[in-house]
C-alpha positions, 0 to 999 in steps of 0.5 A: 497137462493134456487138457492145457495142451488140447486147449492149446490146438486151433480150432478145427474146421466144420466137416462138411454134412453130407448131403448139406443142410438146406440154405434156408435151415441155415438162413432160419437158424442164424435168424433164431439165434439172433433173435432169442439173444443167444449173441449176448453170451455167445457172440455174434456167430457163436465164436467169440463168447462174452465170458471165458466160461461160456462155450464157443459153439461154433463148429460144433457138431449139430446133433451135439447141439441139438441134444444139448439145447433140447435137454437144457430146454427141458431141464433134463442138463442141469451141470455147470452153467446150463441153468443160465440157459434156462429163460432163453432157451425155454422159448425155442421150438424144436424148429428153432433148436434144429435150425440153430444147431444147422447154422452153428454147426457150419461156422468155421472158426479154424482161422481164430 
């Protein structure tokens, strides 16, 4: 019950990053996501997945994202459905991984 009630909850915003990231982290960020293919299971910005069992990651907390696409790159996250990550994620540097995160993280889906 409690979970079907939390899925029930929009979304909340992106706390703001104090100091913010720098625009060319994000710039960078929303390049790599592109350009490795994460869009075809996560959407355009994240928000929107192609299947209801992959995650949004829109919003979610850089560091959170960080440490969860490094530990997938290394095979260290294995649950779930981490291993259809495995040939995406194996070709982004740590660089891309932190620009990423940066980009994701400050995406606003509260208006969903």
């Amino acid at each position: 019950k409690v979970a079907k009630y939390l899925a029930s909850l929009p979304p909340g915003k992106p706390k703001p990053v104090d100091p913010p990231h720098d625009p060319a982290l994000i710039a960078a960020g929303e390049e790599a996501y592109k350009s490795l293919g994460c869009k075809s299971c996560h959407g355009n910005e994240g928000s929107k997945p192609t299947t209801k069992t992959y995650p949004y990651l829109a919003g979610l907390n850089a560091e959170y994202l960080a440490r969860a696409m490094t530990e997938m790159r290394e095979k260290v996250r294995v649950n779930g459905q981490s291993k259809l990550m495995f040939g995406t994620i194996k070709k982004a540097s740590d660089e891309d991984i932190t620009a990423i995160a940066a980009w994701l993280s400050q995406i606003d889906r509260s208006a969903e």
